[in-house]
C-alpha positions in Angstrom: -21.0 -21.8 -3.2 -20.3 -17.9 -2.5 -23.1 -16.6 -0.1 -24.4 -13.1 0.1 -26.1 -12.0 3.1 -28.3 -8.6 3.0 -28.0 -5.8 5.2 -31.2 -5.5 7.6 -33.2 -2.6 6.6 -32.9 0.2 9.0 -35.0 -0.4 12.3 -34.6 -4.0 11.7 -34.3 -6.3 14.7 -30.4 -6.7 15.5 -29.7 -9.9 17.8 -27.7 -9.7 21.0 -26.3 -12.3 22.9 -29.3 -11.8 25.2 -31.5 -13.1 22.6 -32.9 -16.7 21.9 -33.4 -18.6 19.4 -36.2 -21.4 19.0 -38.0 -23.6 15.8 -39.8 -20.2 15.0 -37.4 -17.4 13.7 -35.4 -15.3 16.1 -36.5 -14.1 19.1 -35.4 -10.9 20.8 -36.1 -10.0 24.8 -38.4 -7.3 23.2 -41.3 -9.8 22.1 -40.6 -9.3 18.4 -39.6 -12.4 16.1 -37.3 -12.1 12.9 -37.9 -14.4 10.1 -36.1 -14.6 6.8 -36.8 -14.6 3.1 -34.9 -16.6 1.2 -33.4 -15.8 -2.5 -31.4 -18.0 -4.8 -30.3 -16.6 -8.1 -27.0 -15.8 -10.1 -25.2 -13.2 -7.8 -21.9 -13.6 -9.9 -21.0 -15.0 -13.5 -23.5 -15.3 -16.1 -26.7 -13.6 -15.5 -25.7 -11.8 -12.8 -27.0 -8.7 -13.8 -30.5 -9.4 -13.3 -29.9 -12.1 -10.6 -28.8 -9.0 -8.2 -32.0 -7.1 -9.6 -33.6 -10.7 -7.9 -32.2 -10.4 -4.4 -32.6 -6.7 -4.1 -36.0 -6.5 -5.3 -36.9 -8.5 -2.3 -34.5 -6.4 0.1 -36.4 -3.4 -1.1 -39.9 -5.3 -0.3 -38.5 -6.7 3.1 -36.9 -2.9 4.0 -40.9 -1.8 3.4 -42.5 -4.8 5.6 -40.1 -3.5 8.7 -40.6 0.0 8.6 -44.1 0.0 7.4 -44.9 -2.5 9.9 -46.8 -4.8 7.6 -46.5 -7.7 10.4 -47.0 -6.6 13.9 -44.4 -7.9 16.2 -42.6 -9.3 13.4 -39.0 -8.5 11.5 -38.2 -9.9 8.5 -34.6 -10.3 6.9 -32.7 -11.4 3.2 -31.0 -14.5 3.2 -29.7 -14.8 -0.6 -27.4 -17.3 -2.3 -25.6 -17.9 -5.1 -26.2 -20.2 -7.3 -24.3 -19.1 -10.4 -27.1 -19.9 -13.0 -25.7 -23.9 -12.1 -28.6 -26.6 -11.3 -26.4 -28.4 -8.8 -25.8 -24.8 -7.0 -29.4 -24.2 -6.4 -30.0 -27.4 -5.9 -27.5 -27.0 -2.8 -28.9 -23.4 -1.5 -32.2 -24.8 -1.6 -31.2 -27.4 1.2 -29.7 -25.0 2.8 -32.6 -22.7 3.1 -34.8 -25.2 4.3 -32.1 -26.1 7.0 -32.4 -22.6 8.0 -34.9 -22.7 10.7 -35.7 -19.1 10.5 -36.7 -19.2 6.7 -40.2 -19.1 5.9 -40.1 -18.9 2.3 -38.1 -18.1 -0.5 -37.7 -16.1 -4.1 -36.1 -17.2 -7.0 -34.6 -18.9 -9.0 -34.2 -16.7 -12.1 -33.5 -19.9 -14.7 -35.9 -22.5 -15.1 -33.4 -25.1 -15.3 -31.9 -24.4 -12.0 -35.4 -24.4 -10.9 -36.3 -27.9 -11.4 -33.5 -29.1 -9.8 -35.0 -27.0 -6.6 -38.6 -27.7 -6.4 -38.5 -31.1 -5.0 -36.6 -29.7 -2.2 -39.2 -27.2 -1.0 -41.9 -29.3 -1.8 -40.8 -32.3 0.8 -40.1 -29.5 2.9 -43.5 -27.9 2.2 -41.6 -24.4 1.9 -42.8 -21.8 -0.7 -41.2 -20.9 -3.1 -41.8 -18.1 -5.7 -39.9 -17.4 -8.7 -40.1 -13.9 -10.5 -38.7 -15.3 -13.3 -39.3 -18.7 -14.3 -40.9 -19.5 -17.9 -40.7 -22.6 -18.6 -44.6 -23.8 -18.6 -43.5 -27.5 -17.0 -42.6 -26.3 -13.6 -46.3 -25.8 -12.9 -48.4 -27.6 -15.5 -46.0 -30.6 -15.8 -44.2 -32.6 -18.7 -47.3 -33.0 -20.7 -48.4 -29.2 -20.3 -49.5 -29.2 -24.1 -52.3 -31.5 -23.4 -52.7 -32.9 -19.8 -51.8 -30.0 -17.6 -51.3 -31.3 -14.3 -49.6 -29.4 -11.4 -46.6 -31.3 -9.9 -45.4 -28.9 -6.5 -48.1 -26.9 -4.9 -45.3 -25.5 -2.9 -44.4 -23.6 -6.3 -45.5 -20.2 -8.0 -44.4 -17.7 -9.8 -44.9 -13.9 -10.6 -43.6 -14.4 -14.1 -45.9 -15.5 -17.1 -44.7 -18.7 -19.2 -42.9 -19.3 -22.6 -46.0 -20.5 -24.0 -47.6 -17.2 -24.0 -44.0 -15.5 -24.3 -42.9 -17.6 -27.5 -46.5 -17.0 -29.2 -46.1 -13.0 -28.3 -43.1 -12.6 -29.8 -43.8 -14.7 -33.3 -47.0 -13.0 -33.8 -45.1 -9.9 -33.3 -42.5 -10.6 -35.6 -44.4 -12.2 -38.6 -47.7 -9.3 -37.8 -45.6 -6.3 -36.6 -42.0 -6.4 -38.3 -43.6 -8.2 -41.0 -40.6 -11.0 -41.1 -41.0 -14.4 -43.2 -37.7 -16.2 -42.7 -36.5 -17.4 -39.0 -33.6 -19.3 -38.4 -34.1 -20.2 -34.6 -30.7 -21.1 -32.6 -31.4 -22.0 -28.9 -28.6 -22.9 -25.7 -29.8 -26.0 -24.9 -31.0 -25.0 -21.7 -34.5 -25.6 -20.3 -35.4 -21.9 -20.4 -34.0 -21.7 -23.9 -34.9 -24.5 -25.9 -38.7 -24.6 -24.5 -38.8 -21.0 -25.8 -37.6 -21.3 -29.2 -39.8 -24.3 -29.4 -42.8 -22.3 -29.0 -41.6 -19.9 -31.3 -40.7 -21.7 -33.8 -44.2 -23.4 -33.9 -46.2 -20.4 -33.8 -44.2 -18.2 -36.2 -44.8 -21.3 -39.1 -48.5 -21.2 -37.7 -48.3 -17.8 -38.8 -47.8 -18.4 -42.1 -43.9 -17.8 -41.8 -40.9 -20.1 -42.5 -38.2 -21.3 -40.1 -35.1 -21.5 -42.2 -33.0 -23.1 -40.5 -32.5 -24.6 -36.6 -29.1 -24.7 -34.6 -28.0 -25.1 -31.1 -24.9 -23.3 -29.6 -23.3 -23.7 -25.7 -23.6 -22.1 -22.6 -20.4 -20.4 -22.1 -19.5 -19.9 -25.9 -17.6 -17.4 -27.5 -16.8 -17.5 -31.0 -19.9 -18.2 -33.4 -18.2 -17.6 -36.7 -19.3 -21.0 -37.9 -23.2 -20.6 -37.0 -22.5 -16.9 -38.5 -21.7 -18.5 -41.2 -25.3 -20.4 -41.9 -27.3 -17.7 -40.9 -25.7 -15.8 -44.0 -26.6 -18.6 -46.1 -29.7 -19.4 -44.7 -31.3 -16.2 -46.0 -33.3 -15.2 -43.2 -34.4 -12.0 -42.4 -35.0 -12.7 -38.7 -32.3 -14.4 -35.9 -34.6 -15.5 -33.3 -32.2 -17.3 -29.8 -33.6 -18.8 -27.1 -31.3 -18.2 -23.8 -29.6 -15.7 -21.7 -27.8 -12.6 -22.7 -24.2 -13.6 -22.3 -24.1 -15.8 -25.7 -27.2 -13.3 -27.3 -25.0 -10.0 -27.1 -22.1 -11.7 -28.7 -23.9 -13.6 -31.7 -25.5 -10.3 -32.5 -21.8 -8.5 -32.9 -20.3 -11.1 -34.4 -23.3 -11.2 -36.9 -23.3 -7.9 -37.8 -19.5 -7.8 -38.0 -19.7 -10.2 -41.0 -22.3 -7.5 -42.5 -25.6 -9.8 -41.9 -28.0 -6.9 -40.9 -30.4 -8.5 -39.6 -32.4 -8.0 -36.2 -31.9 -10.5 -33.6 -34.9 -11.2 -31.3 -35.1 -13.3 -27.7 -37.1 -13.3 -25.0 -36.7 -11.9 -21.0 -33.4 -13.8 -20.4 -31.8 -11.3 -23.3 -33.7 -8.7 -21.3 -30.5 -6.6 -19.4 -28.9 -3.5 -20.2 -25.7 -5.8 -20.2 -26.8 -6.8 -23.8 -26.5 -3.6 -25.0 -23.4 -2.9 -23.2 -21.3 -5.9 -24.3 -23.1 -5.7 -28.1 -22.6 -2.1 -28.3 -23.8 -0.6 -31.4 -24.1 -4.2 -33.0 -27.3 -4.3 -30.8 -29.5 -1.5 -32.3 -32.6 -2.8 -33.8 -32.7 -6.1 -31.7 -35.3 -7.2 -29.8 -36.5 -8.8 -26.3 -39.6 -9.4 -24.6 -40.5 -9.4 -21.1 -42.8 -10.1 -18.6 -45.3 -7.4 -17.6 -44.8 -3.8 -18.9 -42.2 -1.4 -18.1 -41.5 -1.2 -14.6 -40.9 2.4 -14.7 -43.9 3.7 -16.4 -46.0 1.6 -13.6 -47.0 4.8 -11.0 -47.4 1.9 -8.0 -43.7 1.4 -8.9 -42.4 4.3 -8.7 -41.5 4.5 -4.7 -39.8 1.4 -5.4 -37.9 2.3 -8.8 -36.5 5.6 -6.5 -35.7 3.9 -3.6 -33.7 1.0 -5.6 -31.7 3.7 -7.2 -31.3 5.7 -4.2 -30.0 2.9 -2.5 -27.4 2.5 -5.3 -28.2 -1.6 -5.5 -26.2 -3.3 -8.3 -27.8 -5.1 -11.2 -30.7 -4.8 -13.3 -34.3 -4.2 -11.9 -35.9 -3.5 -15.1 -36.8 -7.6 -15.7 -37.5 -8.8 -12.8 -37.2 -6.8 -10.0 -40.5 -5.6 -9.6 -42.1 -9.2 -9.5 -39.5 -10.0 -7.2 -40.9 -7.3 -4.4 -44.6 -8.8 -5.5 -43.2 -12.2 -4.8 -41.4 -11.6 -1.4 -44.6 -9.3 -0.7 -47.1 -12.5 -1.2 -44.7 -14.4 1.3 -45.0 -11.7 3.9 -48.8 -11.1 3.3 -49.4 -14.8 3.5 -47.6 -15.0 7.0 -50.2 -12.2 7.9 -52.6 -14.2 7.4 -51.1 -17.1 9.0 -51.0 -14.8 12.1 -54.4 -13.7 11.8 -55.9 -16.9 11.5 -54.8 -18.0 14.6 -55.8 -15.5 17.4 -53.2 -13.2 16.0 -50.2 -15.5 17.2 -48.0 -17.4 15.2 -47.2 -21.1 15.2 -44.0 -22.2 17.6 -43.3 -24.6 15.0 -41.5 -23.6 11.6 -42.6 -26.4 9.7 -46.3 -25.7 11.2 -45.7 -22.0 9.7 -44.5 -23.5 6.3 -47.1 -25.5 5.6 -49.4 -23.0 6.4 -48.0 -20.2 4.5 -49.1 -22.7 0.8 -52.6 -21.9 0.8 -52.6 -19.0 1.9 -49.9 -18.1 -0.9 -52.5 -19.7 -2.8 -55.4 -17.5 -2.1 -53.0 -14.4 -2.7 -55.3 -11.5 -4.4 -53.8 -8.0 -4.1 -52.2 -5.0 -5.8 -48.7 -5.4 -6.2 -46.5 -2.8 -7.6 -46.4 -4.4 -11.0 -50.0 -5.4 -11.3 -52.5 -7.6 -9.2 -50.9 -10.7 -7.6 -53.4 -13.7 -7.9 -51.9 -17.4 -8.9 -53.9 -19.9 -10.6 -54.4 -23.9 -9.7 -51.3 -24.4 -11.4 -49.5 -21.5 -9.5 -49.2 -19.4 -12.6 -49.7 -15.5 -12.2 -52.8 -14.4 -12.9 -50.7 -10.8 -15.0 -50.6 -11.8 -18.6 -49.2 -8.7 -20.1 -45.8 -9.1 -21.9 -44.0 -6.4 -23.6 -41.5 -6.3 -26.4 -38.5 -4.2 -26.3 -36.0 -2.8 -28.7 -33.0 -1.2 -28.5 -33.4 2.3 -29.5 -29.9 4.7 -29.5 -28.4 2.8 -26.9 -31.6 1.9 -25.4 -34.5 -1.0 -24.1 -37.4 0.8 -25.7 -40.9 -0.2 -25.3 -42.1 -0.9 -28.8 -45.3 -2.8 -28.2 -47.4 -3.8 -25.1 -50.0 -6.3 -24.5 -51.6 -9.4 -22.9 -50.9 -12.6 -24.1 -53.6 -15.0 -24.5 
């Protein structure tokens, strides 16, 4: 497990050996108390690109908090880990994080499927937990979402919109907008993946189009000559994937290598200028969608987009790293309130601060840089916008925006 530890912002408490420690953060001799944010999401491998957009999109909101003094008397630091887009990793950070008395709450994970092997975790440990990320429409309205929604973790939320309206937004925009009649839909396997070709799928026949043909490939795959192959015979003029952009950017090249020239279309976890980096010209035409709009045509984001830059922070925070400032934001306003609500003190205890922090996560209602943050009974975001992208010259171009319903 490799584990990355953020530098504190610039006037952010540093500890001395004449501190103390207790239940309740870190204490310095000067009265003020230093809690952390945790944040699990790929830092290395696959999907590392936007995993580091994940942990310092939070640094960026925590680096505000301190020297905008959003909590009186209180610091706040970045505790991120690495869980290499593996269940069983985040699994493991989310243990430790809630072994780490000084975390209050934590952001992430970016895949879905490393997410349900984390929720149960926080939730006997009543520790929120945000994602800016997560799709998958299970992890808050449960197994039967398509007709008994029922909400299994209140410790959980997200800042990210689901696959069900993600799915639907990008069939209706390639049977209504590209005017395509013939899918063949190839998934990963993964939770994030499969769910969203699913929902696709469904919707695009609703539409009055065809799916072809279905296949599955592997995480971790590199030669696709054989699926190639019957996506050339199929006679499709669409390639929609459901999964990350590791396997995405090399079906599309390998594709178009065998003269197939048709577009190849997936949703946020395609969403990386690594795509079009590994692809390289092979990707021109394709397309992604994402949650919310463009991040840098947002003027509330724009202190944020320069200071991200200026700091010269690796990976990408054009998918998710505005949500990820929203989401550590709604922590850090929530422990506000905690404070507030009782005489302007906080608890000794960090479970009694935990538990606490879930409904008033809960009642979150404010302008985040990306949009209002508000969450649902389900813990769903209350932003419904989604945007489809397509790579223009070299370049994620936004090629139609709206909210999905």
């Amino acid at each position: 497990m490799v584990i990355l530890t953020s530098v504190l912002a610039s006037g952010a408490l540093t500890l001395t050996a004449c501190g103390s420690r207790d239940d309740s953060g870190d204490k310095s001799d000067g009265g003020t108390t230093t809690y952390t944010i945790g944040v699990d999401a790929p830092l290395s491998g696959e999907n590392s690109t936007t995993g580091l957009g994940i942990q310092y999109g939070v640094q960026v909101a925590v680096d505000d908090a301190n020297k905008n003094n959003w909590v009186p008397g209180v610091k706040f630091k970045v505790k991120a880990l690495d869980d290499k887009a593996q269940p069983a990793s985040g699994q493991q950070n989310a243990t430790a994080l809630v072994g780490d008395k000084s975390v209050i709450g934590t952001v992430g994970p970016l895949n879905s499927g490393v997410a349900q092997s984390m929720q149960q975790v926080f939730a006997s440990a009543n520790m929120v937990e945000i994602s800016p990320s997560n799709t998958n429409p299970e992890l808050t309205q449960g197994k039967n979402w398509q007709t008994a929604k029922k909400r299994p973790y209140k410790t959980y939320f997200r800042t990210a919109t689901t696959d069900e309206l993600q799915g639907s937004f990008a069939a209706d925009y390639a049977y209504n907008g590209l005017k395509k009649k013939k899918a063949f839909v190839v998934d990963d396997k993964q939770t994030y993946g499969a769910g969203l070709a699913k929902i696709f799928g469904e919707k695009f026949k609703g539409l009055g189009g065809t799916v072809v043909q279905t296949d599955h490939v592997n995480t971790g795959d590199k030669d696709f000559g054989s699926l190639v192959t019957k996506i050339k015979n199929s006679g499709a003029d669409l390639l929609y994937y459901g999964g990350q952009y590791d396997e995405s950017s090399l079906i599309t090249k390998q594709l178009k290598d065998a003269g197939v020239k048709i577009p190849l279309f997936g949703g946020d976890g395609m969403f990386a200028s690594t795509y079009i980096e590994t692809a390289g010209k092979a990707s021109e035409g394709d397309l992604a969608t994402s949650v919310g709009v463009p991040v840098d045509t947002l003027p509330a984001a724009k202190q944020f987009v320069d200071t991200y830059k200026a700091k010269g922070y690796k990976g990408d925070y054009g998918a998710y790293g505005g949500y990820s400032y929203d989401a550590a934001s709604a922590i850090i306003k929530a422990l506000k309130a905690v404070k507030d609500a009782n005489g302007d003190k906080l608890p000794s205890d960090i479970n009694d601060i935990r538990s606490k922090l879930i409904p008033e996560v809960q009642k979150s209602d404010f302008e985040g840089i990306t949009g209002k943050v508000s969450f649902d009974q389900y813990g769903d975001t209350g932003n419904k916008q989604l945007t489809v992208y397509q790579v223009t010259n070299g370049e994620w171009k936004a090629v139609k925006t709206g909210t999905a319903g």
